[in-house]
N, C-alpha and C positions, 0 to 999 in steps of 0.2 A: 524388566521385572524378574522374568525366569532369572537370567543370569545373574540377579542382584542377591536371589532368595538363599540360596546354600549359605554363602559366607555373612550374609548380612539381614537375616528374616525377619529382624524387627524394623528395620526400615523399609522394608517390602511388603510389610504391611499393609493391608487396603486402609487401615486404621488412622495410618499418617495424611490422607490424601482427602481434600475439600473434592467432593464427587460434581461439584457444580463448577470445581477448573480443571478437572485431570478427568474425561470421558475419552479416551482410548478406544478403536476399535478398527482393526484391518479390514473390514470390510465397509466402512463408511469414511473412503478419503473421498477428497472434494481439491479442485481447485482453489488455492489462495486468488488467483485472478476472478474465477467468477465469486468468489468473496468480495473484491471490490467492484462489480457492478452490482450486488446484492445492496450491498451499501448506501451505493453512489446512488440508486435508485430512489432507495429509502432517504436519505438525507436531503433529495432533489425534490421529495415529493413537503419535505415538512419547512424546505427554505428555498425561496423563487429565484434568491440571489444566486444561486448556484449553477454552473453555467461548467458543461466537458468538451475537452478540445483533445482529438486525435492526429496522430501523424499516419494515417493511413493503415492504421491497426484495431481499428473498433471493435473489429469482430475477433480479434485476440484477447482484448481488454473485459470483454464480455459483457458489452455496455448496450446492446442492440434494444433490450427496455425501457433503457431510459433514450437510448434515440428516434422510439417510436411514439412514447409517452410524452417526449419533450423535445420537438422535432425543433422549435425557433430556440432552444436553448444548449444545442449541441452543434457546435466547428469541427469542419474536418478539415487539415490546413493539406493536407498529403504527406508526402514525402520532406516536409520543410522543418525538421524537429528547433531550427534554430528561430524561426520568424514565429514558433508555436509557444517558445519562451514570452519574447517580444510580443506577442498579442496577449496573451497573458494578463503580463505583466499593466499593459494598458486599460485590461477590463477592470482591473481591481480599482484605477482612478474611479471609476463610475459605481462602485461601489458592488462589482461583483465579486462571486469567487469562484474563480476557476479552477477546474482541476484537469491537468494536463497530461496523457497518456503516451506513452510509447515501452518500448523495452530500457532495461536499465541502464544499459550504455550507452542508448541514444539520451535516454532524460539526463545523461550526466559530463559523460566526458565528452562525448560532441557536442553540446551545446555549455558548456561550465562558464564560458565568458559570459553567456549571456545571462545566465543565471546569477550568478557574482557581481556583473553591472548593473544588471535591470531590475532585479529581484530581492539579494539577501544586500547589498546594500543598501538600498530605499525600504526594506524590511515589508514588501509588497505581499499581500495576503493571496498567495499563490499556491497551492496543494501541485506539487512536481508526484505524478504515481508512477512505478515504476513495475513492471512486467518481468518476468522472463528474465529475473535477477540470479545472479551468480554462473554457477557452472552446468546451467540444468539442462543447456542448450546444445547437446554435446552432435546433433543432426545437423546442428545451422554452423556450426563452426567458430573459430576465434571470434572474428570479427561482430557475431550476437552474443558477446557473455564479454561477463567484467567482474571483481571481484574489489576492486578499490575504491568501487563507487560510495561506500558508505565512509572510507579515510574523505574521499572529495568532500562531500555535504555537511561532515563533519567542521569540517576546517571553515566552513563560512558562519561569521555571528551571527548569532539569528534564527541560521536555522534547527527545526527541529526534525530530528529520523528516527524514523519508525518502522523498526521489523518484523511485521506478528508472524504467529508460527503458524497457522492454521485458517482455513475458511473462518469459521467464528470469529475470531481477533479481527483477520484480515476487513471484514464487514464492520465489528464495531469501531474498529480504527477510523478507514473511512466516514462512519460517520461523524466520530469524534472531531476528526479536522477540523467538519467545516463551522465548529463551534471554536476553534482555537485560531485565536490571532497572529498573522504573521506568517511567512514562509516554511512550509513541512514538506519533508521528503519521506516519502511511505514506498516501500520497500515489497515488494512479493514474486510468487514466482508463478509457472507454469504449468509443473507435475500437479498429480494428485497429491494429496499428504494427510494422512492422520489427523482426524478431530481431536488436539491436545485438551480445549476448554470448549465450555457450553456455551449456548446461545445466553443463556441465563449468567454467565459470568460477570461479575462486575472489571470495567473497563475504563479508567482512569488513563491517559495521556502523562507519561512522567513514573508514573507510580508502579514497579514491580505485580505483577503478579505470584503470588507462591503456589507453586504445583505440592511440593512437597518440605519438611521443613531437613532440614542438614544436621 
């Protein structure tokens, strides 16, 4: 905003800005990852069908609520991110929905066959979350960071991806899923990050937000 205000003050305006999508403030970032056990929590508590499966990262995913809350409705498979597809995929025959946890390049490019054969082909009602997305990883090294992973998920029919930018999004997204049909790939990361929108924000699946008008 500073930087925008010299050359450009009418659009810097606070005047332009819906204060219920655009709450900014450095001193109130938040994990996007605990945005989705915020979520997952809430979503699990309002539909039974809902059922989280970990590859040995629970306590990264920030899901320890709802594993304590909903102890017969939470898989830990381990270290198997590929067989975590594959079970998955299977609950949803019985009419659950699962939502399946790891970091983003394990929910992606290590497991993309399985996902591609068991999942976005049969159009199976599978929520893929994905952690510790992009370059944020810079401690753990190459092998935990991916930045193609949104070109992969893209490319299968079907499914849908979801990037929110903040805790808030990240939580109503979550929830939103598990009202939406069909395979989704929801996207977040690790850092803290800036409150862009409010709790209060409306949260459409498909539908743009506008922070600010152009």
């Amino acid at each position: 905003m500073s930087a925008t205000s010299p050359s450009h003050p009418e659009s810097a305006s606070a005047k332009n800005f819906d204060p219920r999508l655009f709450e900014y403030s450095d001193k109130d970032k938040k994990e996007t990852r605990a945005g989705y056990g915020a979520g997952l929590f809430e979503a699990a508590k309002k539909n039974a069908y809902i059922v989280a499966l970990a590859a040995d990262l629970a306590g990264s995913l920030r899901i320890d609520e709802f594993i304590k809350t909903f102890p017969d409705r939470f898989i830990q498979v381990g270290i198997a991110e590929a067989n975590m597809m594959g079970v998955a995929a299977g609950l949803t025959i019985g009419g659950k929905i699962p939502y399946t946890g790891t970091f983003a390049n394990f929910s992606t490019g290590r497991v993309y066959d399985q996902i591609r054969q068991s999942i976005a082909y049969s159009g199976k009602n599978v929520k893929i979350c994905a952690s510790h997305a992009g370059l944020t990883l810079g401690e753990d090294g190459a092998t935990h960071q991916i930045l193609e992973d949104i070109g992969l998920m893209k490319m299968l029919p079907g499914m849908t991806v979801i990037v929110p930018c903040d805790y808030n999004q990240t939580k109503l997204a979550t929830m939103a899923i598990a009202e939406w049909k069909g395979p989704v790939y929801l996207r977040f990361g690790r850092p803290k990050v800036a409150n862009f929108t409010s709790e209060t924000a409306p949260f459409e699946i498909g539908k743009a937000q506008i922070l600010v008008e152009g």
